[in-house]
N, C-alpha and C positions, 0 to 999 in steps of 0.2 A: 602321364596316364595314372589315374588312381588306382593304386589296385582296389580297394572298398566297388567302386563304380566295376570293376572287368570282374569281381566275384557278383556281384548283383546281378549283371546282364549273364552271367553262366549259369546263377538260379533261376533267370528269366526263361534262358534260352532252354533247361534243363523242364520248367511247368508246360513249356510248348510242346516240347517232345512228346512229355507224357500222356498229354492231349491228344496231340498222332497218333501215340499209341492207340487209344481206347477207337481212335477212325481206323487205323490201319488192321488192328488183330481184326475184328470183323471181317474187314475186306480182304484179306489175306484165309481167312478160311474157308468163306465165303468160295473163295476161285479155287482154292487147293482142294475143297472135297468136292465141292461140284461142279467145276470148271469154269464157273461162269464169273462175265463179267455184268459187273451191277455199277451203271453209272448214278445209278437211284439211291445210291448211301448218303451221298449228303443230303438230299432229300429228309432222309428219316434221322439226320443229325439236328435238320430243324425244326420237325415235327417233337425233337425232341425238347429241344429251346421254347418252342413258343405251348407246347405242355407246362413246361417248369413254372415260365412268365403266369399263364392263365392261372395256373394250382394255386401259384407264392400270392397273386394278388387278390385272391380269392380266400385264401385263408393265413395269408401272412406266416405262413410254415416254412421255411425253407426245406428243412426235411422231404416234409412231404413235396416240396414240388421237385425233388431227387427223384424219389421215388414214382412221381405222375411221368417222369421223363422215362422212365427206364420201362414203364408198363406201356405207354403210350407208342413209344419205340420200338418197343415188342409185335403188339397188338397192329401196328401199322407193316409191320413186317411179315406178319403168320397172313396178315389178310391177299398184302403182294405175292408175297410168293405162292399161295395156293389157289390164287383168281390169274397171276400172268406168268411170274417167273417158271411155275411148274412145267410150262410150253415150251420154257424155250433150251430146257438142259438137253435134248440131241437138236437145237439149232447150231447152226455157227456161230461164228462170235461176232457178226455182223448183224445177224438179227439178234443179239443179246445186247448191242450197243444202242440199234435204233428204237428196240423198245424200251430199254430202261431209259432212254432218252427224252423217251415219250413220256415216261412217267415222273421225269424231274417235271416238263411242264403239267403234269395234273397236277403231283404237288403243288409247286407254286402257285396255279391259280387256285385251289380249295382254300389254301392259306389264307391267301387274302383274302378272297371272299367272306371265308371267317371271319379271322383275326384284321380285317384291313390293309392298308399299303404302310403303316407308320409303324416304324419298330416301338417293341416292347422292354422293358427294362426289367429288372432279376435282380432287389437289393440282395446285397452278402448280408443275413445276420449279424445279428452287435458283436458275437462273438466270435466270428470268425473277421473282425473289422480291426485297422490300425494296423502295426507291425509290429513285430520281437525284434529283441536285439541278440542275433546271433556273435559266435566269436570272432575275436579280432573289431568290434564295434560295430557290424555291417547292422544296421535295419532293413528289414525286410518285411514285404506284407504277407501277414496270417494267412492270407487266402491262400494265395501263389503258394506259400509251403505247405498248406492242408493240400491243391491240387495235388504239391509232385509225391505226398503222403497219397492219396487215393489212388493216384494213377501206379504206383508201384506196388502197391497193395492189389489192385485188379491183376497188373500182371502176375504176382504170386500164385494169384487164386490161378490165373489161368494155368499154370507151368503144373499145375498141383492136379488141374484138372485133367489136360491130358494127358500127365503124365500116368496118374494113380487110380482113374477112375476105369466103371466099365464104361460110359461113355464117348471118354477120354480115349479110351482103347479105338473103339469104333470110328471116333473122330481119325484116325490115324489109320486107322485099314481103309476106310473113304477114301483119304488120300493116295494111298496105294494100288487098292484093287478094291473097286468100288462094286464091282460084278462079281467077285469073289465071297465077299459080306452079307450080300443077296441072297445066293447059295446059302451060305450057313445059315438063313432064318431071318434076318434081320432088314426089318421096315425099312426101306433108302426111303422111303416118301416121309414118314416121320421123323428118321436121322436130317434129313434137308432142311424140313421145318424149323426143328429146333435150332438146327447150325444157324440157319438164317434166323430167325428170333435173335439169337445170341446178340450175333452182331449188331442187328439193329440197336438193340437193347445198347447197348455198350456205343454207337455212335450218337444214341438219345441223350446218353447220359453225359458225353464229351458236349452237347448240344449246350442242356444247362446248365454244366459248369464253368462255360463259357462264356453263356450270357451273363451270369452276373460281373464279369468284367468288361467285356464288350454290349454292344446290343443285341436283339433278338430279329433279326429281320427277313421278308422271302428273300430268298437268292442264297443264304449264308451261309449256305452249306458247301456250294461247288467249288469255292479258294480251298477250302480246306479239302477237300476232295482229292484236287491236283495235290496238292502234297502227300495225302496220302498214299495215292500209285504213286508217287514219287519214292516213299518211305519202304513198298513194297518191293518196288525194284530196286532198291538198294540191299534190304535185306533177303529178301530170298521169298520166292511165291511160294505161300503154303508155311513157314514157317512163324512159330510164333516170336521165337528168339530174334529171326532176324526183325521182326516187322518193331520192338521193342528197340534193338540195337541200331536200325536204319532211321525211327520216329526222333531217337536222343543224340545220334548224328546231325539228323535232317532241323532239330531244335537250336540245337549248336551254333552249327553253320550258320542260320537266320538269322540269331539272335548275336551271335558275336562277329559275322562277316559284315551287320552291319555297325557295328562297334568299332572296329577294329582297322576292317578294310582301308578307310580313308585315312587314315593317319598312317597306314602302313605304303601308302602308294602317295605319301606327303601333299595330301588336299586340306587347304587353309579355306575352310567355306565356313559361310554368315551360318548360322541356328537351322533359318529352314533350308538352304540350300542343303548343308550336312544331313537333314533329315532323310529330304528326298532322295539324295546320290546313295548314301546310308541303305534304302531301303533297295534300291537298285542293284547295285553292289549282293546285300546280303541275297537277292533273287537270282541272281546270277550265278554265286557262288554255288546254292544249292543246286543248279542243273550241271554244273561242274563237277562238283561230287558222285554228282549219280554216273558222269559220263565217265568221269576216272575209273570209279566202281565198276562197271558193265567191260569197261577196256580191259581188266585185269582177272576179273568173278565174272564173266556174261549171263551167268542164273545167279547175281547177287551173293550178298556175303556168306548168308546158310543157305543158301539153293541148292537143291540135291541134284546129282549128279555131276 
């Protein structure tokens, strides 16, 4: 085994994570201050991709089509939550399933209706293009390390946010005592909004920083989805720490169970068979993880109480 190849796939595995992250903190706050479940986040992770797509080809900015993703993602989220999601926070959580269910299919079909059935493409910049050669000789690509730069960078912002702000404060009395915060004065129907803007914002913008590696397409959002409750229940609902430490677990795992796995359980297989079993393996592994997790933490790694 190379080691250059097992530190490559560990920065791979580590740009995946970080990506979770910017799905999961949303979704993770999203439920911790207002209980609710939103199967509609990937939805606005690809509202957030095919913003970036239309911006970048429209004015060949990358920049700017960051920034179309993160307003656009916003902007689709202030609109859901105060035409449906505001109905359904003393539902159960069966009608918060079937409607946000309801609303991955509007997304999707507005999407295409728009934008059509064929994906859309997201060049990287010339200069975030090629690789650097980090130490020990490893090349690596500029993007993949501008990603796990961004995505750690967001989480800072976050930690700084709840920890230090008046917001931040609020955000964390929600979580607590949501009736409580009310009494004191303070809007829960604007604290909501905003929480929920946040997120979307933040799964917009995992959207196109992922198209410009992958493609842009309807559906793209709901794989990434599953792993995000996945990342959630590992780290702890409501937590920002965990949903961070559970995203760089849950990267890991994927990225090196499928590395690693077959040669550890001695499979001699052809290019694409290794691909496939490879990717098998590393799927499996992650629901392994979350199962160990749960046997041991059953409210995840920072799960309160």
């Amino acid at each position: 085994m190379s080691w250059v190849l097992l530190a490559e796939q560990t920065l791979n595995g580590l740009s995946l994570g970080v990506m979770l992250f910017l799905m999961a903190a949303g979704l993770t706050l999203v439920f911790g201050v207002m209980g609710l479940i939103n199967l509609a986040h990937g939805s606005l992770y690809m509202v957030g991709g095919f913003a970036a797509a239309a911006v970048a080809a429209a004015t060949g900015s990358f920049l700017l089509a960051l920034a179309a993703s993160l307003v656009a993602a916003a902007i689709a989220g202030v609109i859901v939550e105060m035409t449906v999601i505001r109905r359904l926070y003393d539902r159960d959580h069966l009608d918060q399933v079937l409607a946000t269910f309801a609303l991955i299919l509007v997304f999707s079909e507005a999407t295409r209706w728009v934008f059509g059935s064929f994906p859309l493409f997201l060049d990287r910049p010339d200069w975030l293009g090629g690789t650097v050669t980090l130490p020990l000789g490893i090349e690596y690509s500029r993007y993949r390390l501008a990603l796990i730069g961004i995505g750690l960078a967001i989480a800072g912002a976050l930690f700084w946010m709840i920890a230090h702000t008046r917001i931040g404060i609020r955000i964390r009395a929600g979580e607590n005592d949501r009736e409580m915060i009310a009494a004191l004065g303070v809007d829960i129907s604007r604290l909501y909004t905003l929480v929920f803007a946040l997120g979307a914002a933040l799964a917009g913008l995992a959207g196109a920083l992922i198209g410009a590696i992958q493609s842009v397409q309807v559906g793209m959002g709901e794989p990434v989805l599953i792993l995000a409750f996945v990342v959630i229940v590992i780290g702890g609902i409501g937590s920002i720490k965990g949903a961070l430490v559970g995203a760089l677990l849950v990267g890991l795992t994927d990225t090196l169970g499928g590395f690693l796995l077959p040669k550890a359980l001695g499979l001699v297989l052809s290019a694409p068979a290794a691909t496939s079993v490879g990717a098998s393996l590393a799927s499996m592994s992650i629901y392994i993880l979350m199962a160990l997790v749960l046997l041991f933490r059953p409210r995840g790694l920072f799960g309160g109480g």
